[in-house]
C-alpha positions as CSV (number, residue, x, y, z in Angstrom):
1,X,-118.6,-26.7,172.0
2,X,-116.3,-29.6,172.2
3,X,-114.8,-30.9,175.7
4,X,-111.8,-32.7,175.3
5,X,-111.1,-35.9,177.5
6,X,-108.1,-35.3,180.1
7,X,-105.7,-38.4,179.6
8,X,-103.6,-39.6,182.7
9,X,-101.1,-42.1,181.9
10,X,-102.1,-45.6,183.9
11,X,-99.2,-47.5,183.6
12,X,-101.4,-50.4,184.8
13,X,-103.2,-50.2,182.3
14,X,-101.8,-52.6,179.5
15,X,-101.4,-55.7,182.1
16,X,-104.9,-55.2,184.0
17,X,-105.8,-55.3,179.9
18,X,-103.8,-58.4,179.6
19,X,-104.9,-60.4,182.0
20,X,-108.8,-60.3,181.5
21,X,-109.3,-61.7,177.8
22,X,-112.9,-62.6,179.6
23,X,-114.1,-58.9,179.0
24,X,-111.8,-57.8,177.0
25,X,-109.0,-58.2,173.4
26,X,-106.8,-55.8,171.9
27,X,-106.8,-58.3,168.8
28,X,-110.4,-58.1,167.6
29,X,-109.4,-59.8,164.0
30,X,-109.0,-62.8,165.8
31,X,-113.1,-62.7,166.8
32,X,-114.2,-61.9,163.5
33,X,-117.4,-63.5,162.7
34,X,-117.4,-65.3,166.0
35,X,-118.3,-62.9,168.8
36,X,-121.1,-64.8,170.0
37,X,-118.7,-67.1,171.5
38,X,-118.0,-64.1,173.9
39,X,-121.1,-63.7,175.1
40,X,-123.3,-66.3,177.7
41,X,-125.9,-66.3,174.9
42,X,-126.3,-65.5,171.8
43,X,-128.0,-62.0,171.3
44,X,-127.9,-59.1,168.7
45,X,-124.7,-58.0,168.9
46,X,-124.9,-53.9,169.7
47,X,-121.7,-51.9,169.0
48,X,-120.6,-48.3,169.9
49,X,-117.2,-46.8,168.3
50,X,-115.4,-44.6,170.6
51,X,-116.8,-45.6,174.6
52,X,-114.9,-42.8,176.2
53,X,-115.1,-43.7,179.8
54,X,-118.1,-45.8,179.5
55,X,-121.3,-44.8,180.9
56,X,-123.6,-45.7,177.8
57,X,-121.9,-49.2,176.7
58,X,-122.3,-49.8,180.5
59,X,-126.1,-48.3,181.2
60,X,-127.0,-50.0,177.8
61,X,-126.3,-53.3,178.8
62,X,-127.6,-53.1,182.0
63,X,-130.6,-51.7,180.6
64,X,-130.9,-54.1,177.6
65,X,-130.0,-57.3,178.6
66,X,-131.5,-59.6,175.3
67,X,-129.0,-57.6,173.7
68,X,-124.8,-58.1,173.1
69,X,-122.8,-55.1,173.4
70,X,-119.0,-53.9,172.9
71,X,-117.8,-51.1,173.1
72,X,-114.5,-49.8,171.5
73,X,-112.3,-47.3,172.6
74,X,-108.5,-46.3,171.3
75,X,-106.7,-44.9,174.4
76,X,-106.0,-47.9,177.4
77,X,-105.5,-45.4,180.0
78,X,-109.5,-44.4,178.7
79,X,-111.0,-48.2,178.2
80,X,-109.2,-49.5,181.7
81,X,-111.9,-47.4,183.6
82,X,-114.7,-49.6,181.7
83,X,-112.7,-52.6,182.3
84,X,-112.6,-51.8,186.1
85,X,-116.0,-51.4,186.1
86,X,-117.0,-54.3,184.6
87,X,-114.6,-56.1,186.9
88,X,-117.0,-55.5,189.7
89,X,-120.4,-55.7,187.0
90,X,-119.2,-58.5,185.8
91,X,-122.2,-58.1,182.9
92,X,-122.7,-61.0,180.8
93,X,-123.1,-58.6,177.5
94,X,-120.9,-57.0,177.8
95,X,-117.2,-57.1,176.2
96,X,-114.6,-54.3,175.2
97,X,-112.2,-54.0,172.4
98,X,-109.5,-51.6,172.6
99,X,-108.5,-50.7,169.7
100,X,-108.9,-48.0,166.3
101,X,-113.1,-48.0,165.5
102,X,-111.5,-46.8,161.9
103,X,-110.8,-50.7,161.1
104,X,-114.2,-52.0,161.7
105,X,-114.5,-54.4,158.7
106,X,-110.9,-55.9,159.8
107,X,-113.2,-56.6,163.2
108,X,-116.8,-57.7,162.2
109,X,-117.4,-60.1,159.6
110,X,-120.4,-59.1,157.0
111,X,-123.6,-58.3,158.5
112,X,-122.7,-59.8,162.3
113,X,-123.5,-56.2,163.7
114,X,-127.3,-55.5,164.5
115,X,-126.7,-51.8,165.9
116,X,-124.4,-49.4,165.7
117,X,-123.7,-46.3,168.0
118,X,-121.6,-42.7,167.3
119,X,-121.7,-40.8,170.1
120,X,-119.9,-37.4,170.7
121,X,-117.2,-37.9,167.8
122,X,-114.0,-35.9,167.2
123,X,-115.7,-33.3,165.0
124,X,-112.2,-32.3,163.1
125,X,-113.9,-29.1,162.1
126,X,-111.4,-28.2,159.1
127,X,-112.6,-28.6,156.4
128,X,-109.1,-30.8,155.0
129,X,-109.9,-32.9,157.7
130,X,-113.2,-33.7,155.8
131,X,-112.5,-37.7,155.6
132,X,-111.4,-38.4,159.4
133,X,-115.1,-37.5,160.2
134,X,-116.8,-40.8,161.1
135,X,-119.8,-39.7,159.7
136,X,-118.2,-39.4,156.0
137,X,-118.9,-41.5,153.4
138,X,-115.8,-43.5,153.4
139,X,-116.8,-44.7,156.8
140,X,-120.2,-45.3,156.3
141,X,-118.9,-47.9,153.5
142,X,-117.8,-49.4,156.0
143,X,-120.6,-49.2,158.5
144,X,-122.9,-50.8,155.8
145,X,-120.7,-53.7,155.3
146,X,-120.9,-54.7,158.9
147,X,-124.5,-54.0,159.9
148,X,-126.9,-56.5,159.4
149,X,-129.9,-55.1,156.8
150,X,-131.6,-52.3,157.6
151,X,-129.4,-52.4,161.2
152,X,-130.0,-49.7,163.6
153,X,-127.4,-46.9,163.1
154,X,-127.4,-44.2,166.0
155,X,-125.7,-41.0,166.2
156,X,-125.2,-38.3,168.8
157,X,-123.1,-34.8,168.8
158,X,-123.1,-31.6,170.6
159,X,-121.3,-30.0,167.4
160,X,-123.8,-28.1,165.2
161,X,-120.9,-28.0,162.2
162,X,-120.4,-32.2,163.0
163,X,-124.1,-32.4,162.9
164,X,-125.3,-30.6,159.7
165,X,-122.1,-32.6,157.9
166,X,-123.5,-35.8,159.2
167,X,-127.0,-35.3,157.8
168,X,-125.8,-34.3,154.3
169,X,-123.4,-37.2,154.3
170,X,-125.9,-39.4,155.6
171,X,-128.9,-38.2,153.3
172,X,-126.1,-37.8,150.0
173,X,-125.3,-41.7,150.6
174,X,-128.9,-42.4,150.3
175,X,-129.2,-43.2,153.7
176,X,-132.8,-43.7,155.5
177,X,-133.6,-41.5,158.4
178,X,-135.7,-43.0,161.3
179,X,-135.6,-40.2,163.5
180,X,-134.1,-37.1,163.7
181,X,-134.1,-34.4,167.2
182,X,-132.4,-31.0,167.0
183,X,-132.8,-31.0,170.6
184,X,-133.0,-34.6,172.2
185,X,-133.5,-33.8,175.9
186,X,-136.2,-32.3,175.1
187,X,-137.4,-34.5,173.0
188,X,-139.7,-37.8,173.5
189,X,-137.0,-39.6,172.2
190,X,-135.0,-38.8,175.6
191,X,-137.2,-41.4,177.8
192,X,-135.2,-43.9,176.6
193,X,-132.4,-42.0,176.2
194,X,-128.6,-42.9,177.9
195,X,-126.3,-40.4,178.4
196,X,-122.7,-40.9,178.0
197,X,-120.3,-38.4,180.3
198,X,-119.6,-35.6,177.7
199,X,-123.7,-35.5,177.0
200,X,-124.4,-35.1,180.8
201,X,-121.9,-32.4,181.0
202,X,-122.7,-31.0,177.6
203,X,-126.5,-30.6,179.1
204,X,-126.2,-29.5,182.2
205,X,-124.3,-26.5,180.3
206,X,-127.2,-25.9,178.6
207,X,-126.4,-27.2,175.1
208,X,-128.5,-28.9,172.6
209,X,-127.9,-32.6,171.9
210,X,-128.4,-33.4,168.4
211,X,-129.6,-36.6,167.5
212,X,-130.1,-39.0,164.2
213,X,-131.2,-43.0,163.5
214,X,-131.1,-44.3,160.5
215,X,-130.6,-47.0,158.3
216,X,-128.9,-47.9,155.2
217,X,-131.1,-48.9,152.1
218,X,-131.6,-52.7,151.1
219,X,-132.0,-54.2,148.4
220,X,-135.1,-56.5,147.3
C-alpha cells in the first residue's frame, strides 16, 4: 500500500528557502566535493534521497551526532517543514538540499558519500516505468560513484512489488547484502531503527516494513 503525501502550496516557501543558505541550497553543484565546509566538523557525510517531511534525516542526526547528514527532498512546500524545524534545532549536522535526488553525481563528487538512505520511494509499479525506480540499475550507477568503498547503502519500502524489484536489481548488479528483514519491526534490526512519517503510519496499519543494507563490491 502506498500513501501519497498531501501537498499545500506555501507560498513562503521559496524566500524562507532563500534566506537560510546556513541550513540549506537549492544549487548543490556549487558544494560538490566540498560539503564539509557546511558542517562544524568534519564527519562522514550521511545522505537520504527523498526526506519527505523529515522525521529520519532529523532523528538521525540527533541520534548520530559523529556523523554529517543531508537530506534531499524535490517539493519546497515539503523540505520548508524540515527547514522550520531545523530553524529551532539548529543541528550542527545537519543541512538540506532541495532539489531532484535523480542528479546525484552532478551533487557529490567521487566517493565523498559514506552512507546512503532510500526510504519509502515512489514505487512506479508499471512495469514501463521500470527505470524511474530508484532502485534500478541505472541509478545504482550512480549510487556507486558517489559512495565511498564499501559505503553503507540503506533501503526501506512498504511496497512488496518495489521490494522484490529492488533485491533482484540489487543482487543482478552484483551488489553485497548486509542485512536483509521481511518484516523490520519485528525484527532486531528495529532497536536502532528510525522511522520516517509514512513507516509510522504504514505500521500502525499493520503493514510489514521491508528492509535491505548493502554494499557495492570493491575492487582489490
Amino acid at each position: 500500500m502506498e500513501l501519497k503525501m498531501r501537498l499545500r502550496n506555501k507560498p513562503r516557501a521559496a524566500g524562507e528557502i532563500a534566506a537560510h543558505p546556513e541550513w540549506i541550497t537549492i544549487t548543490p553543484e556549487d558544494h560538490k566535493g566540498q560539503w564539509q565546509t557546511k558542517f562544524a566538523q568534519p564527519q562522514p557525510l550521511c545522505v537520504e534521497v527523498g526526506s519527505g517531511k523529515g522525521q529520519f534525516i532529523i532523528e538521525m542526526a540527533k541520534a548520530h551526532p559523529d556523523k554529517n547528514f543531508i537530506g534531499i527532498e524535490l517539493q519546497p512546500s515539503v523540505i520548508i517543514m524540515i527547514l522550520e524545524r531545523q530553524m529551532v534545532a539548529q543541528l550542527p549536522n545537519l543541512f538540506l538540499i532541495q532539489a531532484n535526488g535523480n542528479r546525484l553525481t552532478d551533487f557529490f563528487a567521487p566517493a565523498e558519500v559514506a552512507e546512503l538512505y532510500l526510504n519509502f520511494s515512489d514505487p512506479w509499479p508499471k512495469t514501463r516505468h521500470a527505470k524511474r525506480r530508484l532502485t534500478h540499475a541505472n541509478f545504482l550507477k550512480m549510487y556507486e560513484i558517489v559512495l565511498q568503498p564499501a559505503g553503507l547503502f540503506q533501503f526501506k519500502t512498504d511496497n512488496r512489488g518495489l521490494f522484490e524489484f529492488s533485491l533482484q536489481s540489487f543482487n543482478a548488479y552484483g551488489m553485497v547484502f548486509d542485512d536483509l528483514s521481511l518484516d523490520l519491526h519485528h525484527s532486531a534490526q528495529n532497536e536502532t531503527n528510525i522511522e520516517t512519517e509514512y513507516e509510522h503510519r504504514f505500521s500502525q496499519m499493520g503493514h510489514p516494513i521491508y528492509y535491505i543494507q548493502a554494499h557495492f563490491k570493491t575492487t582489490d
